[in-house]
N, C-alpha and C positions, 0 to 999 in steps of 0.2 A: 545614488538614489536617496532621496529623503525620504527622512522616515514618518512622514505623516502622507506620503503617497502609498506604501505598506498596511494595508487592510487588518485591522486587530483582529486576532482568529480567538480571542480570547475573555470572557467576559470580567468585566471591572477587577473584581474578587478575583480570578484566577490571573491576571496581570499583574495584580498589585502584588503578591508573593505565590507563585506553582508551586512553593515547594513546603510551605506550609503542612499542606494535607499527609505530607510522609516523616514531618518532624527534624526536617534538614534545615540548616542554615545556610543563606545562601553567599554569608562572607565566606564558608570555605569553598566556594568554588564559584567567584562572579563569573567566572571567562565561561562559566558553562551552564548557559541559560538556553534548553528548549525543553519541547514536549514531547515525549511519545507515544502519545496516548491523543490521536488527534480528536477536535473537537466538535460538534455538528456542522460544523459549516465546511469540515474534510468533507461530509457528505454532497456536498453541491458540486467539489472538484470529483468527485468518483461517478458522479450521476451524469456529470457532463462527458468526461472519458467514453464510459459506454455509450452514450447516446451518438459520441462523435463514429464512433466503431462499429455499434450495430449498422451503421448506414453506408458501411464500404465492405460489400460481399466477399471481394476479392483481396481483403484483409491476410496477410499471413502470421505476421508478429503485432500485438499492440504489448507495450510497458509505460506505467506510468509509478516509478520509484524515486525514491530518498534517499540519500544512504546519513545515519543516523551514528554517529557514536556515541559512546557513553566511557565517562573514569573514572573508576572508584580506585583507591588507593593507587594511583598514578598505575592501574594497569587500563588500556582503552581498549574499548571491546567494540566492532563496529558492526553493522549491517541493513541490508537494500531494508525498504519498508515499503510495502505496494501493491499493486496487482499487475501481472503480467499473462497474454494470452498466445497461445499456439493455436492454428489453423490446422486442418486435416492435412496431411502428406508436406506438411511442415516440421523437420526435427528442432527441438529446441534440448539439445544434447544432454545439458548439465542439467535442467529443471526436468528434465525428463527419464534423466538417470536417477535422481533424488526423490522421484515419486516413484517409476516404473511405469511409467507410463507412456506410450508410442502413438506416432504419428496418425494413428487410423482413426481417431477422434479430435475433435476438438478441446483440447487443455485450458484448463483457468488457472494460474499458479496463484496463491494468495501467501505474504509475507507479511504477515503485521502483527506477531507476536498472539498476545488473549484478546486484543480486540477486533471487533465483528463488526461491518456494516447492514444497514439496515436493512429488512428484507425487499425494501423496494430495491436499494441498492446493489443488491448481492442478485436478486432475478434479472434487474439491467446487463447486468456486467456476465451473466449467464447467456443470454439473449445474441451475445458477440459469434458473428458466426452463420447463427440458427438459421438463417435465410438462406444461404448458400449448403448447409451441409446438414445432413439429418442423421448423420452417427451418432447425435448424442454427445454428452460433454463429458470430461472428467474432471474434476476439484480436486487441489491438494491445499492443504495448508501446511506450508515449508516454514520450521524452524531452522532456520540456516545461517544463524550469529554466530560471531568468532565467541 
């Protein structure tokens, strides 16, 4: 892939050095250039997700994740970055032992550390389900980095 087919998610300023704003330099670690912290135009991938999801009732699993590492002193710590959804009489075992939460509702898991999407974003991605099932939903936001 070239990389002027690759859409900048990133405005001028925040391409030209990300790591400025936390006092890093980025000759100690060129090999390790991304963001964690995505940027509004993440918001158009999460608004399209739901919008693809609320329209298939019979929906049981949707995820739409990253998995994200990070090195500080050559230790590397990884983890998913995302949202992922469970349907009614759907187990989703592991995301559902790490909240407490069981099949008889509808699950939103969210993974993405201290940041939020927006409220239109976060009632979309609520919304997944709702047509077909009127239990009501459950939210967790799973901290769940190595």
């Amino acid at each position: 892939m070239h990389g002027d087919t690759v859409p900048n998610l990133f405005t001028s300023s925040e391409s030209e050095n990300p790591d400025s704003q936390y006092g890093r330099d980025e000759d100690d670690y060129s090999w390790f250039k991304f963001r964690t912290d995505p940027t509004r135009k993440a918001e158009a991938l999460l608004e399209a997700f739901a919008r693809a999801y609320i329209s298939m009732p019979n929906l049981g699993f949707a995820s739409l994740l990253t998995e994200l590492e990070e090195c500080n002193d050559e230790v590397a710590k990884r983890w998913d970055w995302g949202v992922e959804y469970a349907a009614v009489g759907h187990e989703y075992v592991w995301l559902d032992r790490e909240s407490g939460f069981g099949p008889e509702k509808r699950r939103l898991y969210w993974q993405v550390k201290d940041w939020r999407p927006s409220a239109k974003v976060w009632e979309l991605c609520r919304g997944i389900g709702a047509q077909r099932y009127s239990q009501g939903m459950e939210e967790a936001l799973l901290d769940l980095y190595d």
